[in-house]
C-alpha positions in Angstrom: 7.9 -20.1 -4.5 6.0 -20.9 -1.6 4.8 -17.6 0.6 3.8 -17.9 4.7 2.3 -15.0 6.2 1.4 -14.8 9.8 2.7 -12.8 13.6 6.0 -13.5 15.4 6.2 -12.0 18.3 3.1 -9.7 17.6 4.3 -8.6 14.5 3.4 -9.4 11.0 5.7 -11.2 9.5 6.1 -13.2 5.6 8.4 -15.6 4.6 9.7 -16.7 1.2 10.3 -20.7 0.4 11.9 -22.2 -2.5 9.5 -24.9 -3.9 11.3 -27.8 -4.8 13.6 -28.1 -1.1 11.4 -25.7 1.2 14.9 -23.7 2.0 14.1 -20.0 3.2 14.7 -17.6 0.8 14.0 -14.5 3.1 11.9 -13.6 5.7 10.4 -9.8 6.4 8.9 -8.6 9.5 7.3 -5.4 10.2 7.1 -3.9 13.5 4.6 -1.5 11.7 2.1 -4.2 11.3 0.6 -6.6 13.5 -1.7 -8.2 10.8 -1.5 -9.0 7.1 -5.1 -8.6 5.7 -4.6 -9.8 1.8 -1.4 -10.3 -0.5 -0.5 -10.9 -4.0 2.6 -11.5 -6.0 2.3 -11.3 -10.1 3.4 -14.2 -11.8 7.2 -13.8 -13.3 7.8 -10.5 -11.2 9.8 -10.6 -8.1 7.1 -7.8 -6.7 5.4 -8.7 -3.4 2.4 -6.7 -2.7 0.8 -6.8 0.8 -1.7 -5.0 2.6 -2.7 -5.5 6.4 -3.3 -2.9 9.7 -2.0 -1.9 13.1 -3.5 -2.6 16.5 -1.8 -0.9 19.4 -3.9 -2.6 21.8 -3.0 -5.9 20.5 0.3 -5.3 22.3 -1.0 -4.6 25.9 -1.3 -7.5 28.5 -4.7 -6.4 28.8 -6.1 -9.6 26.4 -9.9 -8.4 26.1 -8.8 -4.8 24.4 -8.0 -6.8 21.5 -11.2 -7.3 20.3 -13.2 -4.5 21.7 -14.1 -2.0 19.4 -14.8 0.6 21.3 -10.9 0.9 22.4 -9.2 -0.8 19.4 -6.8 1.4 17.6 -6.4 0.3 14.0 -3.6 2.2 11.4 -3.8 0.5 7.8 -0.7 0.1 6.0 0.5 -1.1 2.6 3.9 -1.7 1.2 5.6 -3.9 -1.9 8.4 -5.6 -1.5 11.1 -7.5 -4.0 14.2 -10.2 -3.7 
């Protein structure tokens, strides 16, 4: 299996491929997350383990308050996830 991790539409999102044709398998995105930090997924388990974090100002239209510290907003989050 072939794992993308990234944002759609400001969200963090991961997708599942199948090796051999590249079909999707599944695809989860979590409106709790705007960031996936790190990941892992355990040989023969069907466990996906993912860790990342929550930016409310990454949302505004403002685009500087992303990366100021002084008014970024972070909320960490971690989940697991099968088939």
């Amino acid at each position: 299996m072939i794992y993308l991790t990234g944002r759609h539409e400001g969200y963090a999102s991961i997708m599942k491929f199948q090796k051999r044709n590249a079909a999707l398998r599944w695809w989860a995105w979590f409106k709790q997350l705007t960031n996936i930090r790190a990941y892992a997924q355990v040989p023969d388990d069907d466990h996906f383990y993912a860790c990342g974090d929550y930016n409310t100002n990454e949302l505004l239209p403002n685009p500087g308050s992303q990366t100021d510290l002084t008014t970024a907003t972070y909320t960490a989050g971690l989940f697991r996830i099968t088939n």
